[in-house]
Each structure stands twice: as C-alpha cells, then as structure tokens.
C-alpha atoms as a printed R data frame, in Angstrom:
    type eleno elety resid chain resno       x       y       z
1   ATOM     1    CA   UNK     A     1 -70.945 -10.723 -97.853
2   ATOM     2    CA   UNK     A     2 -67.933 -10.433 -95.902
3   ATOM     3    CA   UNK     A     3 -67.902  -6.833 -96.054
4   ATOM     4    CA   UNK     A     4 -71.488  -6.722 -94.581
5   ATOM     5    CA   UNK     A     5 -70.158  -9.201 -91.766
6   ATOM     6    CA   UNK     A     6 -67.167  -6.955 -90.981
7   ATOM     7    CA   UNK     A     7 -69.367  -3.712 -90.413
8   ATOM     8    CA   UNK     A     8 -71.827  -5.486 -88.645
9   ATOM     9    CA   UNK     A     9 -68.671  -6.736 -86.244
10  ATOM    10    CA   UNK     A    10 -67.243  -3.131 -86.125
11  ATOM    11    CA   UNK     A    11 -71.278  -1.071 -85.404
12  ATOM    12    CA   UNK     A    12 -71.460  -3.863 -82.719
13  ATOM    13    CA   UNK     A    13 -68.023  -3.475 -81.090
14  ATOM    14    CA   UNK     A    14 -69.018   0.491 -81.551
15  ATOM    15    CA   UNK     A    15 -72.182   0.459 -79.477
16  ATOM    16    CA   UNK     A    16 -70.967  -2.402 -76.724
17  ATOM    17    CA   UNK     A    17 -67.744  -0.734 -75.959
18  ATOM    18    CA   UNK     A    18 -68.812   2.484 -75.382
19  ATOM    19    CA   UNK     A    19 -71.356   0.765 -72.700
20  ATOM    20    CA   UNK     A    20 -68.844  -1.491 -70.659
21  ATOM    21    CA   UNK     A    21 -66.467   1.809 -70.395
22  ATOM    22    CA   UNK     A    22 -69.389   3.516 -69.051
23  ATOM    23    CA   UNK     A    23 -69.791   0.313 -66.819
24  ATOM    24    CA   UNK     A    24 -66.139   0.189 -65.733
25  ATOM    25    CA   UNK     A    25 -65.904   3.712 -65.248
26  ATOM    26    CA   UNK     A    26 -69.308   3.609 -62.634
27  ATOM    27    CA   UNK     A    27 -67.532   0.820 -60.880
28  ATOM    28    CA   UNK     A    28 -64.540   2.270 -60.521
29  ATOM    29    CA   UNK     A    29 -66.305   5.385 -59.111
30  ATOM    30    CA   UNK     A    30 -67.683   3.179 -56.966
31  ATOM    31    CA   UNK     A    31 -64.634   1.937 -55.063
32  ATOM    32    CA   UNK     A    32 -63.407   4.415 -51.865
33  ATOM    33    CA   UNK     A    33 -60.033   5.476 -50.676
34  ATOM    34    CA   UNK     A    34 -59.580   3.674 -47.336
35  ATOM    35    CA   UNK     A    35 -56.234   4.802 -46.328
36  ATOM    36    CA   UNK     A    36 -55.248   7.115 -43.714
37  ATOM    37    CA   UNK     A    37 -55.064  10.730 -44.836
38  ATOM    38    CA   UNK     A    38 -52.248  12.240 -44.450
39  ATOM    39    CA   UNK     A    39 -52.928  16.202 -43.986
40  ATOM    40    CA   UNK     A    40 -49.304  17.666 -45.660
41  ATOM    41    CA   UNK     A    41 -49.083  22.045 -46.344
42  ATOM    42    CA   UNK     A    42 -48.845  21.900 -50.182
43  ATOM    43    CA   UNK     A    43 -44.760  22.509 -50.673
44  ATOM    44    CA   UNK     A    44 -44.219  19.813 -47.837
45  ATOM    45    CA   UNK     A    45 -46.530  17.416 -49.882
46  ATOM    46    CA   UNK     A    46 -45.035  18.332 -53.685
47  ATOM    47    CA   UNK     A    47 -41.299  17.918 -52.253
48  ATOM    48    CA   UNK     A    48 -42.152  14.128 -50.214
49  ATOM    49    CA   UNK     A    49 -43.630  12.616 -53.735
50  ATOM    50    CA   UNK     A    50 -41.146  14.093 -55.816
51  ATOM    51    CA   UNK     A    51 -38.638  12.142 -53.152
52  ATOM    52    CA   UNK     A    52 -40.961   9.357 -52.850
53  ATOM    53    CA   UNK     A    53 -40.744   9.068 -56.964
54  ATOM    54    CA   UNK     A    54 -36.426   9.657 -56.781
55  ATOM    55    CA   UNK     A    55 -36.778   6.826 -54.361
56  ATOM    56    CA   UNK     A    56 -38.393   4.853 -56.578
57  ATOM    57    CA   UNK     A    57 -35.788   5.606 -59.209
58  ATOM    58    CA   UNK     A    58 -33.002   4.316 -57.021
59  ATOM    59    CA   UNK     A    59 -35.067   1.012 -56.021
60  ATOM    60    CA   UNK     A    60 -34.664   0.408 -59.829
61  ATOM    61    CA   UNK     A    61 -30.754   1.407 -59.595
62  ATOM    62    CA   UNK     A    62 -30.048  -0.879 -57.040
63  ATOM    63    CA   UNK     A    63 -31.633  -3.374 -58.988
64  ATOM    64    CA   UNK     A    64 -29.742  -2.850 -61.972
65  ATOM    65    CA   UNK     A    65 -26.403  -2.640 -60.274
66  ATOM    66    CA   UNK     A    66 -27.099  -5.920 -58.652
67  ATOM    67    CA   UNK     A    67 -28.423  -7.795 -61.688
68  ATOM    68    CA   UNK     A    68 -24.647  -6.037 -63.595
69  ATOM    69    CA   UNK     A    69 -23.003  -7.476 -60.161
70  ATOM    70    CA   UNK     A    70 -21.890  -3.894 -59.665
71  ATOM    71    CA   UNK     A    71 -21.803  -3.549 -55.977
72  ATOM    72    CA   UNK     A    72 -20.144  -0.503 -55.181
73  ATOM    73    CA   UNK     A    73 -23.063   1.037 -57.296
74  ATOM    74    CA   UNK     A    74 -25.955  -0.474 -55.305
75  ATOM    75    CA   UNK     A    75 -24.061   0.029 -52.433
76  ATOM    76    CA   UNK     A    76 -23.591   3.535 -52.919
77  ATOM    77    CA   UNK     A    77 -27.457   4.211 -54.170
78  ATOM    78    CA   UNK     A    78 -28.660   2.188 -51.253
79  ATOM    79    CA   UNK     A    79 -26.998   3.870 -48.609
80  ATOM    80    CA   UNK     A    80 -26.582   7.436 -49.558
81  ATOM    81    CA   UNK     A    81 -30.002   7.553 -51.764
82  ATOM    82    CA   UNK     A    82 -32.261   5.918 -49.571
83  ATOM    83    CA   UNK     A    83 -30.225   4.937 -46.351
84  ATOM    84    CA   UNK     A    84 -29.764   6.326 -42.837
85  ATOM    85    CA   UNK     A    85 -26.884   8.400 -44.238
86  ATOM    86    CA   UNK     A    86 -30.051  10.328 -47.209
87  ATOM    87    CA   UNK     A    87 -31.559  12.033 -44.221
88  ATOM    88    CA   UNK     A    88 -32.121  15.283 -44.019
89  ATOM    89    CA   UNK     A    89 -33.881  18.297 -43.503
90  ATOM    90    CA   UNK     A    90 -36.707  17.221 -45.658
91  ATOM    91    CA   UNK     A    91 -37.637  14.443 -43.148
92  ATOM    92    CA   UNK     A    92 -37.642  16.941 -40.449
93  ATOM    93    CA   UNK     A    93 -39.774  19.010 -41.957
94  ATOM    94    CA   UNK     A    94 -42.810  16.226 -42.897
95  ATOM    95    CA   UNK     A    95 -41.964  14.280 -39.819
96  ATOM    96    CA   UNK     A    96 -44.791  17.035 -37.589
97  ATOM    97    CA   UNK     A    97 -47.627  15.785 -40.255
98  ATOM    98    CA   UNK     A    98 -46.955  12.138 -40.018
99  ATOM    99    CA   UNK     A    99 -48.232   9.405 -37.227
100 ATOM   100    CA   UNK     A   100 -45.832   7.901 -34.951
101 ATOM   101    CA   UNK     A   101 -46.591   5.020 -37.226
102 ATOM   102    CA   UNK     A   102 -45.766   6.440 -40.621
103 ATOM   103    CA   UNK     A   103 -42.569   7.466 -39.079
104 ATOM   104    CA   UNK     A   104 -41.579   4.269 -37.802
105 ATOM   105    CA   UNK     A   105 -42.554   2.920 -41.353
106 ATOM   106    CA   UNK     A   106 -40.018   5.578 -42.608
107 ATOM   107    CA   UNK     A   107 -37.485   4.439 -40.404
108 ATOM   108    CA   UNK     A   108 -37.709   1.403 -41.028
109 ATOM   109    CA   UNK     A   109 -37.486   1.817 -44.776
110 ATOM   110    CA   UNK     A   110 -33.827   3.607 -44.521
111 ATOM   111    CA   UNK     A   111 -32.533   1.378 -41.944
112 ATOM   112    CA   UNK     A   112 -33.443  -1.910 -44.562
113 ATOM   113    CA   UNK     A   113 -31.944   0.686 -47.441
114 ATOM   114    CA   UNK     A   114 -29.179   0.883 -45.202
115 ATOM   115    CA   UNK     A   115 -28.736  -3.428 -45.115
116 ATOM   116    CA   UNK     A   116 -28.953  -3.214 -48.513
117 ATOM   117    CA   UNK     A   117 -25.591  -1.213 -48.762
118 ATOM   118    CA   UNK     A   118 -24.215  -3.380 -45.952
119 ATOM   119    CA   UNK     A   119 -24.991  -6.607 -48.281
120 ATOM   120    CA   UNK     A   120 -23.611  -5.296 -51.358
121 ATOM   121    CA   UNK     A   121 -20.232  -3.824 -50.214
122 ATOM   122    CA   UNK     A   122 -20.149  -7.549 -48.875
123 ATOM   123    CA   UNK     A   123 -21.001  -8.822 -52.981
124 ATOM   124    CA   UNK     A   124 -23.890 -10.998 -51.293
125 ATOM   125    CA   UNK     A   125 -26.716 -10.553 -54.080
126 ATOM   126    CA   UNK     A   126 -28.978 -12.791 -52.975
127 ATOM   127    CA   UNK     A   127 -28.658 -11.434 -49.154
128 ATOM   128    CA   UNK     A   128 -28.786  -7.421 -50.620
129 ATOM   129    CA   UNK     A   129 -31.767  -8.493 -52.957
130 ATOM   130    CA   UNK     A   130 -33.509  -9.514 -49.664
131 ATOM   131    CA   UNK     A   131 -33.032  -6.892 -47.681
132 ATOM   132    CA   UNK     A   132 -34.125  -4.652 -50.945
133 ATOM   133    CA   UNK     A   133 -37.199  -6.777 -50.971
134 ATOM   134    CA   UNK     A   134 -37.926  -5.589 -47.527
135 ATOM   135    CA   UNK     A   135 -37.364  -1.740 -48.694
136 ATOM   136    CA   UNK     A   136 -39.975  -2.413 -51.121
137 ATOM   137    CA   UNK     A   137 -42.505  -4.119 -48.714
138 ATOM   138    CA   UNK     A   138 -41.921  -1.223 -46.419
139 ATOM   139    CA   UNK     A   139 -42.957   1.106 -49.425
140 ATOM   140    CA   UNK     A   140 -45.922  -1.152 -50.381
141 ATOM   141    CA   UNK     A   141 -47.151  -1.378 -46.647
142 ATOM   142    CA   UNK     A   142 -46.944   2.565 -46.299
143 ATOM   143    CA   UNK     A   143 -48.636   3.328 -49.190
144 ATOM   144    CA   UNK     A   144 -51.171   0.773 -48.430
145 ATOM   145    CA   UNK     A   145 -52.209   2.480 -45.133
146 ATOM   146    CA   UNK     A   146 -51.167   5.513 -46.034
147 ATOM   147    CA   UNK     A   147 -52.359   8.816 -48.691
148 ATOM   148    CA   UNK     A   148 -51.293  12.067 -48.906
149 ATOM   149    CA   UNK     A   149 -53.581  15.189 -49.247
C-alpha cells in the first residue's frame, strides 16, 4: 500500500508541476522592462558589462580585504579599480551614448570608490564599509533606471 501511495504522490507532483512552471513562466512573460534604454554600438556595449562585471569583482575584493583588515588591499582595489584614478578611455568612449544622468550616476560611483580608498588607507572599516555601501547603492540605482541594448 505504500508503494501505491508513493506513485500516486510522484504522477501527482508530475502533472501539477509541469502546470505551475507553465504558470510562472506566463507570469513572468508578463512583467515589462521599465528602465531607460540605453542605445550602446555592440563593442561599446560588450566592453561596459564586461567592466561593469570586473567591477563587481572588486566590490567583492574590497569586501574581503576589509573583513581580513587588509587595508592597503581595499585601498588599492578601491581606488585604482573602481576610483577616479580607473578612468580611462573606455569611459570616454560610452560617455556620447549615456544621459547626463547616467553620467553623473557614473561619477558619482568612482568618486564614493574613491572614499572608499580614502577610508581604508585611514584603517576606518566601519567608515570605508559605508562609503562602499554607497558604491553599491550607486550601482543598484543605475541599474534600476538604467538597461543596456
């Protein structure tokens, strides 16, 4: 009898999933992209996410180096990764495709990375975790108004 129980459980569990996938998946289908397109050429667009994902990467760095109380590490990654002194010719060449707004976001973004450095050369973790926390709210509010195509 047990047996007859269990394959009863599993045929159910066969037919009802399949169903509420088919559910989720028409929901999901259901819910638009609101942000602001962003209109990159192709190489510009492949190079900014591969940055935006290195920059991502070094958020976690910074994080480790602060939680090993290794300063001159976060330091380093926050100011010469993701600070006023990481810009370059790759922000030149997006900058034409993105808003006055989406550049001040930018901005923004390295000039917190950049208090971030300031903070950990000082070996102030809870004041460099702050500032990093506004690095990753910049991030968060950018890619909240903001989408690539």
């Amino acid at each position: 009898m047990n047996r007859m129980k269990w394959f009863l459980w599993v045929c159910a569990v066969a037919v009802i999933l399949p169903v509420f996938a088919a559910d989720q998946a028409h929901k999901t289908a259901e819910i638009q992209d609101t942000r602001l397109v962003v209109d990159f050429p192709d190489g510009i667009k492949q190079a900014m996410l591969e940055r935006m994902r290195r920059n991502l990467s070094d958020v976690h760095e910074i994080q480790r180096a602060l939680a090993e109380s290794n300063f001159d590490r976060a330091a380093d990654v926050a100011e010469f990764s993701l600070g006023l002194s990481s810009l370059g010719p790759h922000n030149a060449r997006q900058a034409p495709y993105m808003s006055p707004e989406m550049q001040h976001l930018g901005m923004q973004m390295h000039s917190a990375s950049s208090r971030v450095a300031r903070a950990a050369q000082e070996a102030d973790a809870m004041k460099a975790l702050g500032a990093l926390s506004q690095v990753t709210g910049l991030c968060v509010g950018c890619h909240a108004v903001y989408r690539a195509k």
